[in-house]
Each structure stands twice: as C-alpha cells, then as structure tokens.
MARGURO-241746 format. One record per residue (C-alpha): x, y, z. Coordinates in nm, 3 decimals, padded with zeros to 5 digits. Layout:
# MARGURO-241746
         u         v         w
         X         Y         Z
...
# end
This chain:
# MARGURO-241746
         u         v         w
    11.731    07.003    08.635
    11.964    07.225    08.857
    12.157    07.500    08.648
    12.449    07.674    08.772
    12.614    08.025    08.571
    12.937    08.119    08.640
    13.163    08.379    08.395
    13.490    08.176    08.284
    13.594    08.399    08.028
    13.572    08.691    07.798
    13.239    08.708    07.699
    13.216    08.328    07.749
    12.964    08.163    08.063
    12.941    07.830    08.212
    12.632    07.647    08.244
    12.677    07.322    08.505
    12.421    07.130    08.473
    12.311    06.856    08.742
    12.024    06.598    08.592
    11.746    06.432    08.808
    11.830    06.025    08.753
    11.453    05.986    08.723
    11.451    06.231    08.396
    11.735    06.024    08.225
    11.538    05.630    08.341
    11.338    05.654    07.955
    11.634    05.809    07.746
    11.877    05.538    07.894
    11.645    05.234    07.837
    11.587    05.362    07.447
    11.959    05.480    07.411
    12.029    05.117    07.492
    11.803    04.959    07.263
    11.933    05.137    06.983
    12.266    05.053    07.055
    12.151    04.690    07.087
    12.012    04.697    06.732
    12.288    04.789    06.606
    12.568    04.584    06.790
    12.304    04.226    06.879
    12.337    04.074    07.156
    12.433    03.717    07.126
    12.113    03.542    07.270
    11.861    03.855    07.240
    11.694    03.984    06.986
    11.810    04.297    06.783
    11.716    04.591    07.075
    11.545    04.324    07.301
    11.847    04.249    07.557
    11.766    04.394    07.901
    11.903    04.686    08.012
    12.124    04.589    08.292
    12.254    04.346    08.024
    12.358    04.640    07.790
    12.520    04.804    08.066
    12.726    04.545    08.201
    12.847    04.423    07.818
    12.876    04.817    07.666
    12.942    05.020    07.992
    12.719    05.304    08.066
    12.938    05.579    07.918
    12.874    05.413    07.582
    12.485    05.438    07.673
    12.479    05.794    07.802
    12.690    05.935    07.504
    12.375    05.780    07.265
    12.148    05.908    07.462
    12.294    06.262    07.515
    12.288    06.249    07.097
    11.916    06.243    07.133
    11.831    06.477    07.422
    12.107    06.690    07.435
    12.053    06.955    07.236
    11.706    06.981    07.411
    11.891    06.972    07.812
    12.120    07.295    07.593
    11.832    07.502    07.522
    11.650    07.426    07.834
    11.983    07.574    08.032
    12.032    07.854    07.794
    11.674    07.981    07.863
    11.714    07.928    08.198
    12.005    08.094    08.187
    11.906    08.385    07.983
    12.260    08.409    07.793
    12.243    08.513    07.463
    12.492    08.266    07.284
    12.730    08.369    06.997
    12.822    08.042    06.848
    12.769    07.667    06.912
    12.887    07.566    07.289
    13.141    07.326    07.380
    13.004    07.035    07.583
    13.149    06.853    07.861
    13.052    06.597    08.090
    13.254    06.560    08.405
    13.021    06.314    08.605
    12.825    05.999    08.482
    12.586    05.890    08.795
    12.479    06.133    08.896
    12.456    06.279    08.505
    12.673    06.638    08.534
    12.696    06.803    08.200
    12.921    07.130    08.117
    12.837    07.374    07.853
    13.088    07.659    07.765
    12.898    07.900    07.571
    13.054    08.214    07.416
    12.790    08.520    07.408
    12.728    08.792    07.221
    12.983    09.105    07.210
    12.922    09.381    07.448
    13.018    09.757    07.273
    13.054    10.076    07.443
    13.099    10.367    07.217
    13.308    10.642    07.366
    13.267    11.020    07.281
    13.248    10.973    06.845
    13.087    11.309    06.781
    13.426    11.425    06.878
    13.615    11.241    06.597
    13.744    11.436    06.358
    13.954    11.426    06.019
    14.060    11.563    05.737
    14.002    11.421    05.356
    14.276    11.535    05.133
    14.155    11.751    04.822
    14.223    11.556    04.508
    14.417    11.743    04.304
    14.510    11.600    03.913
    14.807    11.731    03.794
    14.947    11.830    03.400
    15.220    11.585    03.447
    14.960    11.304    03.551
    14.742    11.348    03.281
    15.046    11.330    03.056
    15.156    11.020    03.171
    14.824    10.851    03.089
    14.820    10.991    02.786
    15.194    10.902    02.717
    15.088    10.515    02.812
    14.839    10.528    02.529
    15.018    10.693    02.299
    15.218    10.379    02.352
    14.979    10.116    02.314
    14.982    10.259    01.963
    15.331    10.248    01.875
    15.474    10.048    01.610
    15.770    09.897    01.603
    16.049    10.025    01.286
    16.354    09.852    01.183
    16.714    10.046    01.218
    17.011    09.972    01.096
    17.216    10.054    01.412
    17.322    09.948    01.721
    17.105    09.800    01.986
    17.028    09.993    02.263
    16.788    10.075    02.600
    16.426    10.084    02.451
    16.468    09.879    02.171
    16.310    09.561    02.053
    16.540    09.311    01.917
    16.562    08.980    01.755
    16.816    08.695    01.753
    16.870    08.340    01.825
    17.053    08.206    02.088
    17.220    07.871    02.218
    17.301    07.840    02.591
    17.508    07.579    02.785
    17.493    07.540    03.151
    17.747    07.401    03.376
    17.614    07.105    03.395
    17.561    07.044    02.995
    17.280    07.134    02.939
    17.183    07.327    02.617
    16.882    07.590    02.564
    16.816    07.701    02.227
    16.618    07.957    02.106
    16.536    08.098    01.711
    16.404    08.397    01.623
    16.365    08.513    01.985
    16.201    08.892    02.009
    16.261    09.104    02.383
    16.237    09.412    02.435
    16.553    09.585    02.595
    16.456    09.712    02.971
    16.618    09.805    03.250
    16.414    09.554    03.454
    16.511    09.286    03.288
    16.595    08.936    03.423
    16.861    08.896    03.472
    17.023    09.241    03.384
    17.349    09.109    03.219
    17.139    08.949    02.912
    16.985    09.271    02.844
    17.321    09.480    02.862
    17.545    09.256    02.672
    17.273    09.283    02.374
    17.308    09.648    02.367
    17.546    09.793    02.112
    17.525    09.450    01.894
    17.452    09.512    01.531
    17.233    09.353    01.309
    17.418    09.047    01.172
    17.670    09.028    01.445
    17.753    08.721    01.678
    17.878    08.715    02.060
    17.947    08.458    02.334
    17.891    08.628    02.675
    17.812    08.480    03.060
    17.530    08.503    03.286
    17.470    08.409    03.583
    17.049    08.335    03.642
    16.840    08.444    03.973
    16.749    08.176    04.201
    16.413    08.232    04.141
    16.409    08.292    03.799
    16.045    08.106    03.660
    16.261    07.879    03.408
    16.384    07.582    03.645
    16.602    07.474    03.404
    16.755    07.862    03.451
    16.693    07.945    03.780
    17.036    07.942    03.974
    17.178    07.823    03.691
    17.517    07.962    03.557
    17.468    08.011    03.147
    17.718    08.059    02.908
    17.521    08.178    02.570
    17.620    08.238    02.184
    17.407    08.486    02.045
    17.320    08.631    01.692
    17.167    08.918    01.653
    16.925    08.984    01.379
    16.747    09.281    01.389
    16.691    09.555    01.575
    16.381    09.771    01.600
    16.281    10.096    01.764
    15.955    10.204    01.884
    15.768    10.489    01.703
    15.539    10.678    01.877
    15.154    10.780    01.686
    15.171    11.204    01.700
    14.995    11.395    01.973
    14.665    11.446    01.754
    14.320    11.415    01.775
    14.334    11.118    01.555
    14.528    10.940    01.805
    14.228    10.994    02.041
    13.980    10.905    01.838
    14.168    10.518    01.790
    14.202    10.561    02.171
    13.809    10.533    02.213
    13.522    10.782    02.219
    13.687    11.085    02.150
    13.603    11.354    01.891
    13.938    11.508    01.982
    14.267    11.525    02.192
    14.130    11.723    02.436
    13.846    11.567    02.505
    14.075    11.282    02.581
    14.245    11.465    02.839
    13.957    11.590    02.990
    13.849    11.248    03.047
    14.144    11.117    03.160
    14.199    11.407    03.404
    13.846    11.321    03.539
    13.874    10.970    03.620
    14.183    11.062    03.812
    14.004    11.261    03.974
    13.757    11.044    04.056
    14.005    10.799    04.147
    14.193    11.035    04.367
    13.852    11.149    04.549
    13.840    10.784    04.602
    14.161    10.681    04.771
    14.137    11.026    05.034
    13.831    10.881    05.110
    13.907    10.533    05.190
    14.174    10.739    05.343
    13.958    10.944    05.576
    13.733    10.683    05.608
    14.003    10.458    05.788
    14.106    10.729    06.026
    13.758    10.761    06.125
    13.719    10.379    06.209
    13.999    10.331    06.358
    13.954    10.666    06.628
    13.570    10.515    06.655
    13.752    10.179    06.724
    14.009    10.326    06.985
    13.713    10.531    07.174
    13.548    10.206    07.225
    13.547    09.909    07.492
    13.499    09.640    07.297
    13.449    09.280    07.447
    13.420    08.982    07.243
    13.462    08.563    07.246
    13.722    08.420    07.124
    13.473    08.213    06.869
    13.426    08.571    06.704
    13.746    08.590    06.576
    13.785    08.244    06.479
    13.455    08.311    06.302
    13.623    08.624    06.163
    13.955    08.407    06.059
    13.774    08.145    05.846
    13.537    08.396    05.686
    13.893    08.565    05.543
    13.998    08.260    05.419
    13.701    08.161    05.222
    13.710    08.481    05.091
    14.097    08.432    04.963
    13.988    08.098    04.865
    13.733    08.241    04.678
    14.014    08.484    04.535
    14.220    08.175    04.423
    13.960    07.998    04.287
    13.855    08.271    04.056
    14.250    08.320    03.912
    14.257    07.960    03.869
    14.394    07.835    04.149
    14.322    07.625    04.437
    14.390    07.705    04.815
    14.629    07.362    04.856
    14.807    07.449    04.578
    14.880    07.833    04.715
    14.959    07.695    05.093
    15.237    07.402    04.935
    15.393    07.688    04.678
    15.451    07.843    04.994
    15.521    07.597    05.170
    15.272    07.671    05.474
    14.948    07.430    05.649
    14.632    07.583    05.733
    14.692    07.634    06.046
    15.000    07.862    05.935
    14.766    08.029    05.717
    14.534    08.132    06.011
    14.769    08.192    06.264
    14.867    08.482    05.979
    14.545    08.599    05.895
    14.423    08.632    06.261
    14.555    08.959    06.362
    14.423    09.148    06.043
    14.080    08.889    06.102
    14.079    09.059    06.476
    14.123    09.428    06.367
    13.831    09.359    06.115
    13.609    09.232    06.373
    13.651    09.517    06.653
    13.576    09.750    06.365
    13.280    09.566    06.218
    13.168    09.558    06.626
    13.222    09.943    06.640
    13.074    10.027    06.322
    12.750    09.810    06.376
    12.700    09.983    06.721
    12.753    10.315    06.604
    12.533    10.242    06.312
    12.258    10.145    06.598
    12.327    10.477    06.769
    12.284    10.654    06.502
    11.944    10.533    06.362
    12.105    10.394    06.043
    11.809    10.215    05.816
    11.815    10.057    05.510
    11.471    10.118    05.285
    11.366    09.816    05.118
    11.387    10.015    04.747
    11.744    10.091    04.875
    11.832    09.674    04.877
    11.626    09.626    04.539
    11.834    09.918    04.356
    12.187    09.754    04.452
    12.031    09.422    04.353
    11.967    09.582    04.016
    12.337    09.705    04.018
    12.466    09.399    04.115
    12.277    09.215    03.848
    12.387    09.433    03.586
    12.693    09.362    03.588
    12.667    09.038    03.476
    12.586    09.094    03.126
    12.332    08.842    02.959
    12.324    08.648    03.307
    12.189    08.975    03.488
    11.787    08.822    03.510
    11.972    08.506    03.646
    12.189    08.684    03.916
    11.904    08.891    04.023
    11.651    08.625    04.091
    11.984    08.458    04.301
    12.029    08.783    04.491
    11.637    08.778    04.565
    11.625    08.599    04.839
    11.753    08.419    05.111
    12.118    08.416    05.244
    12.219    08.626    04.916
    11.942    08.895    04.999
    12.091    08.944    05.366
    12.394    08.961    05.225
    12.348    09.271    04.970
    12.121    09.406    05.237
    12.405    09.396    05.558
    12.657    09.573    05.235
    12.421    09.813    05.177
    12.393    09.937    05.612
    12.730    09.856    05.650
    12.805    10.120    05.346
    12.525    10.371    05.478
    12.722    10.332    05.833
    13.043    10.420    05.736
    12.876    10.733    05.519
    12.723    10.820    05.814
    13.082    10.806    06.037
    13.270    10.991    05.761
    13.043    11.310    05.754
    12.993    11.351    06.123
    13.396    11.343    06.136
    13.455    11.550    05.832
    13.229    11.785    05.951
    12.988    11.701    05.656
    12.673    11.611    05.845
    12.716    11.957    06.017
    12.687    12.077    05.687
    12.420    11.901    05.587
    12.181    11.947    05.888
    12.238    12.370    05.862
    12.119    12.359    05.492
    11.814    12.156    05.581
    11.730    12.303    05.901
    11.802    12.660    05.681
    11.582    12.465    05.420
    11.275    12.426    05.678
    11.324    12.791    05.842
    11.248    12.980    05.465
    10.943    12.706    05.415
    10.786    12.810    05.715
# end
C-alpha cells in the first residue's frame, strides 16, 4: 500500500492512500457474499451468487463500501503508523477513486505549544481587606431574618407588609381576584404603580386605581396586559427588628456572643475576598501565559471543547430541573445556535487548558498518588450517607482520571500564580535559607 502525507491544514495531515488490487481480491469476494446473504439473489443461494454476478446486479461501490466496513479501520492504522502522525480525534474518510481503490484520510493531530518567556509574568493579587460597614451589612441581613412582623394602625408605606384583597379587570374582560393577599411594599416591585398606589391606604379603606403590566411579567394572563383593580386594604404591618445582642447571635447559630458573630462573619469575608483576588490574579496570569504562547491546534479541538461545555450546562439544567430542549425553545434558539455561542468562550478555554498543560510539563508538575486518594476522600464526603458509595465510583476508571487531571490542573495553576506573584521566589529563599542553617 502506497501512502502519501501532505499538511492541508492547521494541525490537520492528509494521508492518500493508493491500494494494491491484489490486497482487496479476498475482502471483495467476502464483502460480496455478505451482501448476498442479506439481499438473495434470485436463483443463488443466500451468499452463493458469483461474484461478477454481485457486481453487475449491486455495482461495485455498494461492494467496496462493505468491505471498507471490515478492513478499514485496519488500512487507517496501517497509514497512521506509516505515517507517524499522532492523531487528535477520529479522521474523516474519503474515497475519491474505486479501481484502482484510492482512499483519503483527513486526520487532525495533536496541538503543538510553544511557551514564550513565563518567568517574566508578573501580577499583583489585591489584599483583601473586610470593612466595618461590610460586616454590618451581614449582620443587618440576619438581624432581618429574625424580624417579626407588628400590626400598625397607620398608613401604608415603603417597607411595610400589607394585606388586602383585590379584583382586577383587564381590557379584554377578564377578571383576577385575589383574598387576603400579603406583599411586602418594595421599591422593586412589579410593576411599580401597584406598590405606590398601596402606600398611604389605611387599614379598612377601598381604592380603584390603573396599571399597566410588563410584557414580561411571569403571569400570562398579566403580562402586557392593561389592569384596572379595586382594592381593600386590610392591614398593615411593619417589620421589627430583634436588638443588637448576643442573644440574637446565639439564634443566629454557634455563637456564645455578638462578637463572636462578627468575628466570624468578618472572616469568611475575608476568606471570600482572598478568594475572588485570587481567581483574580490567577486569570491575569493565564491569560499573559496564554498571550506569550504560539499555540496551534485542529479545529476538532474546539469542537471537542464546544460539546464538552454543553454537557456541562446540560448537566447544569438537569440538576435545576430542567432539560436542555426545554432551555433552547424558551429561548427560542437550535443547537447549532447554542454552539455557534458557546464557541468563542469554548476556544479561549482550550488555548488556556493547552498553555496551562504545557507549562505544567515545563515545570515538573506531579501529582502523588496519596494526593488523588485525599481529594477522593473530599469529594466523597460531601455526599453525606452516600460518601462510601461515591468513593468506590470515584475509584476507578474514567471518574479516577477525572479527579486526578482536577487535581494537576489545580497544582498547575498554583504553580503559575506563585512564580507570577513572586511567591515561589519566596518560597525557594526560605528553603534554600532552610538547607544553608542544616548544613
């Protein structure tokens, strides 16, 4: 068999192959008898009609097709080893000639990566800072959660929670009735007139008042619609807040006191904050490592990349209770629509997964086997009474590679944050400092 390279794209080959007729004599002769035992002859026996029988009633394109079915994957690897390409994903097949048998294969390859300069990245992670005010918030929000609500004998107004019932008719007839209907009086809500023409009512009092409802307000039998309403109002409460004690953060949780409350909430700000400059910091650093690099890759990749972030927001869906169909027609988009959007952000994942994996190659970045078992413990716990289940899942197999390419991937991006923070330098002084007073 003669095979023929040639480069035809990015990071995509050619393999032409030409087929001795004496190699493909056998494979057509059974390829034909199969086909004749399942589409007889009329006069032969199932898979006994002769051959230049078959290919006079079937044609011989009909015959090689079968018979590529059964030897083609095996003329594929031949080439490829011949060939010595390294393929990414599965290789579209072609076959431009019949007699003499000419077969094309177009076979995407792996990514080539060039790193540029990255010991010269550098950033800056923001100090997280907590202020008073932010810890008062929190602790305003649950001194909220414990609020009760007291009835007044006053007017209505911004804040309050009120009760009433209500009739309204809609241009087109329509009533809506409501009884003994509790909101709470917002500026955000929809729509805005409802909410302002129940302010300053008094408990007892009646008034007929228009609205006009949002397009997409989630009522269809509101949305768009233009309301005229009768309204009684019926009480009015307002919200009391618990005092600023340390009883109020003992019903809050674990808390012998009010400011051990605040302590705690000022710390998982902070831990929050430390977080998000991170992330922050981390980002800057991929994307510079990303920018330094030539980065070549087949188009497969990011297709690969494309439908590997749509199972994931499948998976999203699926676990709100929803189902990808039902997302794309609320939206009103196809699949393809859906890809076509997620490609670009699919593409800027996969040059920095490309980057990342190279630097983490550069860099001697391991992952210990005790490593992978102690984030298959963490994993595991976190499933409650199912943990023993979840870890004997995460044991083995495609799950196992899974928790172990999280765990490099995580070491990797450790790795690319302290050389560009500086960190690493850090780090190697003290140990090399460390060594120096052993010795």
């Amino acid at each position: 068999m003669k095979v023929t390279k040639e480069r035809t794209g990015t990071c995509e080959f050619t393999l032409n192959l030409e087929v001795e007729p004496e190699r493909l004599q056998v494979p057509l002769r059974q390829a034909a008898q199969r086909l004749c035992k399942r589409r007889p002859l009329a006069g032969y026996r199932p898979g006994k009609a002769p051959y230049a029988m078959v290919e006079r009633l079937i044609g011989k394109e009909l015959i090689v097709q079968e018979m590529l079915d059964g030897i083609g994957d095996g003329l594929y690897e031949e080439a490829i080893k011949e060939s010595g390409l390294a393929p990414y994903a599965v290789a579209y097949m072609e076959m431009p000639q019949i007699d003499p048998l000419q077969l094309k294969f177009v076979v995407p390859v792996q990514p080539e990566v060039k790193l540029g300069d990255y010991h010269s990245i550098h950033v800056e992670q923001k100090t997280a800072e907590v202020t008073q005010a932010e810890v008062d918030e929190v602790v305003e929000s649950i001194r909220d959660v414990s609020a009760v609500w007291v009835p007044v004998e006053r007017a209505a107004r911004l804040g309050d929670q009120v009760l009433f019932d209500g009739i309204g008719t809609r241009d087109d007839g329509g009533k809506t009735e409501q009884k003994d209907l509790s909101v709470e009086l917002r500026e955000d809500m929809v729509p805005h007139e409802f909410g302002q023409n129940l302010m300053g009512m008094n408990p007892g009092e009646s008034k007929e008042f228009d609205v006009q409802y949002p397009a997409d307000f989630g009522d269809a039998d509101l949305a768009g619609k233009h309301v005229h309403f009768q309204v009684t109002l019926k009480s009015v409460k307002e919200k009391e807040l618990p005092a600023l004690t340390d009883e109020l953060a003992k019903s809050a949780g674990p808390y012998e006191s009010l400011a051990q409350l605040r302590e705690k909430v000022e710390a998982s700000l902070r831990e929050k904050k430390e977080s998000q400059t991170k992330d922050e910091a981390l980002t800057q650093a991929l994307d510079a490592l990303v920018e330094q690099a030539s980065l070549e890759y087949p188009a497969a990749a990011v297709e690969r990349e494309t439908k590997r972030m749509v199972e994931s927001f499948t998976n999203r869906l699926q676990q709100q209770g929803f189902t990808l169909q039902g997302y794309l027609d609320m939206m009103k988009k196809t699949p393809a629509q859906l890809l076509d959007e997620m490609r670009p952000q699919a593409e800027k994942r996969l040059r920095r997964t490309l980057a990342l994996a190279q630097f983490a190659e550069a860099e001697g970045v391991k992952v210990e086997p005790g490593e992978v078992e102690q984030e298959v413990e963490r994993l595991s716990q976190s499933y409650g009474d199912k943990a023993a289940e979840v870890k004997e899942l995460f044991g083995a197999g495609e799950p196992l590679l899974s928790v172990r390419s999280d765990v490099y991937s995580r070491k990797a991006q450790a790795r690319l944050l302290a050389l560009a923070t500086g960190q690493a330098e850090v780090t190697e002084k003290a140990e090399d400092s460390t060594d120096t007073s052993n010795a």
